[in-house]
C-alpha positions in Angstrom: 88.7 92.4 107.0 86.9 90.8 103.6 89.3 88.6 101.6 88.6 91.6 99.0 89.7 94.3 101.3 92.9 92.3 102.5 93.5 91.4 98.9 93.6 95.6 98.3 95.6 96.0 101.2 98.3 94.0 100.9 98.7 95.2 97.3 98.9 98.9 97.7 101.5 98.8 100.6 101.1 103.2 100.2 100.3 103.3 104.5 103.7 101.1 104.7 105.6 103.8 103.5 104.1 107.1 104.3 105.7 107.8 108.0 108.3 106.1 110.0 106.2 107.3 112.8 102.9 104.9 111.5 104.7 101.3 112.3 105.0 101.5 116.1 104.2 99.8 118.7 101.5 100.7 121.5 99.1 98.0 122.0 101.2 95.2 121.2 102.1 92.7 124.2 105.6 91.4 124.5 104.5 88.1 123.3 102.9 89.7 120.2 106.1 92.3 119.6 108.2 88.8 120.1 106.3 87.1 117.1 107.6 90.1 114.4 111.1 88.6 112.9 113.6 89.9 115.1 115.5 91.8 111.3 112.2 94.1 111.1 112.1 95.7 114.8 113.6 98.8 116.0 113.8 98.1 119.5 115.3 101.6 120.4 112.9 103.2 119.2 109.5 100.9 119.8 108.5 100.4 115.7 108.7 98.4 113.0 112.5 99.1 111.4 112.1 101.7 108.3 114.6 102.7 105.5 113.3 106.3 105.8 109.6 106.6 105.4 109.5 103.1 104.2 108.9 100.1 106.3 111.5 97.0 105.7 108.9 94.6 106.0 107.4 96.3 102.5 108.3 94.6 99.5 107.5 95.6 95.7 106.3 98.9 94.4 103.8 100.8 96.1 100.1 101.4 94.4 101.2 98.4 91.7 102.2 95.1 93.3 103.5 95.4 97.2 103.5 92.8 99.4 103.8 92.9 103.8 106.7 90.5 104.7 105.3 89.7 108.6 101.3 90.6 107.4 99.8 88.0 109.9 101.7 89.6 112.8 101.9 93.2 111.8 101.3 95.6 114.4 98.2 97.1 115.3 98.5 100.2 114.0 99.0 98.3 111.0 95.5 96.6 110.9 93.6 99.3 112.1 95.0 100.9 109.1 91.7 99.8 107.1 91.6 100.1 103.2 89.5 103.3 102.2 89.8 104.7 105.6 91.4 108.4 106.6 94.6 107.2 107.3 94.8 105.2 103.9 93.4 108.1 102.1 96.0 110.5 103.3 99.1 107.8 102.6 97.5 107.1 99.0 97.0 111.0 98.6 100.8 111.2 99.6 102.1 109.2 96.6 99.7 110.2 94.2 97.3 107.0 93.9 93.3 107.9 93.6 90.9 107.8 96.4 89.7 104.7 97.4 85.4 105.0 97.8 84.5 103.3 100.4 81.0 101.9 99.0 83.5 99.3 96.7 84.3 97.2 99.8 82.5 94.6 100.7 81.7 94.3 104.2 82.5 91.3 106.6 
């Protein structure tokens, strides 16, 4: 991801906060699962811990200024989560944030 895109990312936070079905673990190895702080896993049920919809590991307001506590070891649902892309679309659509176009990103 550019340092634009991940600049985007981490700012929005909507994809955070849209399911507590998105943070979950399937591709992760134990040694990657192992790296998340121990306070932000839900071990029972195999994702990322939520307050409802809302990931814990979310800080700030969502669409404004929101910030991933563990970014560098986020799942990988988490990073295939790409700004611009379906799945962002449909979680920015949810909280009422405009469409991102796609042709704004720069590539890398």
């Amino acid at each position: 991801m550019s340092a634009a895109n991940q600049a985007l990312c981490q700012s929005c936070g909507a994809c955070c906060a849209y399911s507590a079905e998105w943070p979950r673990f399937g591709l992760e190895t134990e040694e990657e699962i192992e790296a998340i702080p121990r306070e932000y896993v839900d071990d029972t049920r195999g994702t990322m811990r939520c307050e409802g919809n809302r990931c814990i590991a979310l800080q700030g307001e969502i669409g404004v200024s929101a910030l991933c506590m563990v970014y560098a070891v986020r799942p990988e649902v988490c990073r295939a989560c790409q700004p611009g892309d379906e799945s962002c679309q449909t979680a920015r659509q949810h909280f009422g944030l405009a469409p991102l176009m796609l042709s704004a990103f720069a590539v890398s």
